[in-house]
N, C-alpha and C positions, 0 to 999 in steps of 0.2 A: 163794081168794085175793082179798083186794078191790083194788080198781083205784083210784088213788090219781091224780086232777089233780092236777098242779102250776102254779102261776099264774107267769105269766113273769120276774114280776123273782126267784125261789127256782129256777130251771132253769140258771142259771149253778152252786148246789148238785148237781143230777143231770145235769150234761154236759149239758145242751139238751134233758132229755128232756121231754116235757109229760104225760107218763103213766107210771108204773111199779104192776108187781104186789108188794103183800104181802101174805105172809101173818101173819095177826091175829085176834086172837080177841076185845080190844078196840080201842077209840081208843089209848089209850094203851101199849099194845103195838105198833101200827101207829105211832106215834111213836116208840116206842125202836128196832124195825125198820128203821123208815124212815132214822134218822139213821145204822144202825151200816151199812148199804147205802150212804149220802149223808150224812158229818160234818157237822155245823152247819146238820141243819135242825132236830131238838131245841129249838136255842136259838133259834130265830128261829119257833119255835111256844110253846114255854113260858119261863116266867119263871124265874128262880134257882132259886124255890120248887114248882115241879113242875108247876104254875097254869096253863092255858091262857091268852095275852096278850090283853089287851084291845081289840086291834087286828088281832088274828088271828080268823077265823072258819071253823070246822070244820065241814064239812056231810054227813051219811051217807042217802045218798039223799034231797040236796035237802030234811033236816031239820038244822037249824043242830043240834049238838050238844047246846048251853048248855041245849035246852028238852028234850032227851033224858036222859041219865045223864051229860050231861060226857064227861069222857074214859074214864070206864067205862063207857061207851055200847057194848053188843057187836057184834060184828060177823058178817056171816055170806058163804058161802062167793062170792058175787058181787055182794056192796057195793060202790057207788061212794063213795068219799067225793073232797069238794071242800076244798081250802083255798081260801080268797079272801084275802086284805088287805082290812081295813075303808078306805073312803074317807072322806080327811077334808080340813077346810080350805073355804075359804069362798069365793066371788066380788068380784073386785074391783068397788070401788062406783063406778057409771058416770054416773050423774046427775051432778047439782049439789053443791056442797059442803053439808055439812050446815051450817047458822047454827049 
């Protein structure tokens, strides 16, 4: 069964939990798993289209997926996998005004 992080703002989805086991034989079984255990994480991992979000980043031992198989990326019987949220947005400009 792999061990599945969940990052804190999607644990309000798993009742507070910041770890759960599934079992999965891919990413994308550990996704359809995951959501039929916790509704509505599916859709806040994929897109309408089945797609991994571009904002979402899926890690299976500390290897982002995207450079693996995607979400046919396999899994084995004591995988971690990480979800993060991509960080975005900028710093406010503290200087002087631009001319």
């Amino acid at each position: 069964m792999a061990t599945v992080f969940i990052p804190a703002p999607l644990r309000r989805v798993t009742a507070g939990q910041a770890r759960v086991e599934v079992p999965a034989a891919t990413v994308a079984e550990l996704v359809d798993r995951l959501d039929a255990q916790h509704p509505g994480m599916r859709s806040y991992l994929l897109d309408e289209g089945g797609a991994q979000r571009a904002y979402v980043n899926i890690f299976v031992n500390a290897t982002e997926i995207r450079s693996l198989a995607g979400l046919q990326t396999p899994l084995a019987e004591r995988d971690e996998v990480s979800i993060l949220p991509a960080m975005a947005g900028g710093g406010a400009h503290h200087g002087p005004p631009d001319p």
